[in-house]
VEXTI-338926 format. One record per residue (C-alpha): residue in one letter; x, y, z. Coordinates in steps of 0.2 Angstrom, whole numbers, plus 2048, in hexadecimal, padded with zeros to 3 digits. Example, Ala and Ser with C-alpha at 12.3 -4.5 7.8 and 13.67 -1.06 7.14 Angstrom:
2
{type:a&x:83E&y:7EA&z:827}
{type:s&x:844&y:7FB&z:824}
END
This chain:
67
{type:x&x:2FE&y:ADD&z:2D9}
{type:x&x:30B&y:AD1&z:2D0}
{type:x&x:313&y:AC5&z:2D7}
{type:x&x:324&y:ABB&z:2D2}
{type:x&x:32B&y:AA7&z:2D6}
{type:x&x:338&y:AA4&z:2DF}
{type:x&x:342&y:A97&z:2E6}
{type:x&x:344&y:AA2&z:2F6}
{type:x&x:333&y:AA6&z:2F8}
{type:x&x:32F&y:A94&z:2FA}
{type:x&x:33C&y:A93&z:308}
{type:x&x:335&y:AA1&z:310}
{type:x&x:323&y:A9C&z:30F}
{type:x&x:329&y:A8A&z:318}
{type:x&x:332&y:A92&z:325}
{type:x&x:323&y:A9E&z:32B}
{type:x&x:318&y:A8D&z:32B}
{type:x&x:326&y:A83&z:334}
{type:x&x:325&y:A95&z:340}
{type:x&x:314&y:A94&z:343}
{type:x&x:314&y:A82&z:345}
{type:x&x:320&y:A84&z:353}
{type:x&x:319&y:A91&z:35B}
{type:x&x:309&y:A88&z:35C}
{type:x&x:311&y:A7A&z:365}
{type:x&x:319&y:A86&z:372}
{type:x&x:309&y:A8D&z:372}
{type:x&x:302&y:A7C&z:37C}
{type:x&x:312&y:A7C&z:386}
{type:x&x:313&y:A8F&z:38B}
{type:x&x:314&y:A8A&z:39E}
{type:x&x:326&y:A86&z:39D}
{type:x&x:333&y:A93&z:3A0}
{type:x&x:334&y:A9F&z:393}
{type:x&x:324&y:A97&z:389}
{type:x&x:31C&y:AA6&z:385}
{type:x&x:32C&y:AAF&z:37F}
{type:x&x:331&y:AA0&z:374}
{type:x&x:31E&y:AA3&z:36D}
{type:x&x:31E&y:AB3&z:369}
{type:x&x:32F&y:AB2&z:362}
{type:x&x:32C&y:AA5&z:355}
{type:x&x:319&y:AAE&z:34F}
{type:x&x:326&y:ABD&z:34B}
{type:x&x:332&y:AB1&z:341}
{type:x&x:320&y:AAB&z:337}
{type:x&x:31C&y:ABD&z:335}
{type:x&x:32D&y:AC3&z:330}
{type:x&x:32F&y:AB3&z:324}
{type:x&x:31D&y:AB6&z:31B}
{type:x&x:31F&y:AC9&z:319}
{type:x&x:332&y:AC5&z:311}
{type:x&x:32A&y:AB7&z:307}
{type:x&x:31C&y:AC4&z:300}
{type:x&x:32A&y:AD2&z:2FD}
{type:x&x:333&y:AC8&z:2F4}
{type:x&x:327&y:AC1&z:2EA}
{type:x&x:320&y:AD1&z:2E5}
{type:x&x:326&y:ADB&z:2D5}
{type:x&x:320&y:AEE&z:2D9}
{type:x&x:32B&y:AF9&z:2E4}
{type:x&x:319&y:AFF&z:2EC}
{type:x&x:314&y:AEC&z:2F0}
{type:x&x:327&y:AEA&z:2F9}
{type:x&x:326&y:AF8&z:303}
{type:x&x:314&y:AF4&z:309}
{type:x&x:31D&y:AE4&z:30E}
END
């Protein structure tokens, strides 16, 4: 698989670690209202980032769609 740079993979690969940074520290706080929710919302934003990060790094059509 070949993969391309870009500018907008970088900010895509941040966001996803900034995701799953949160939601780890909502993970510790998960007893509030909504805590779980706010959890499982921001590990769907890390995945949605990461896989948007690798489709568009990717050069194939076949490696995209897999993404």
């Amino acid at each position: 698989m070949t993969w391309q740079y870009s500018p907008y993979v970088t900010v895509l690969i941040i966001a996803a670690v900034t995701a799953s940074l949160v939601a780890l520290y909502a993970w510790h706080r998960r007893d509030t209202p909504g805590g779980i929710y706010f959890v499982l919302l921001m590990v769907a934003v890390a995945v949605w980032a990461f896989t948007g990060a690798a489709e568009s790094a990717a050069l194939t059509i076949p490696a995209k769609i897999s993404f």
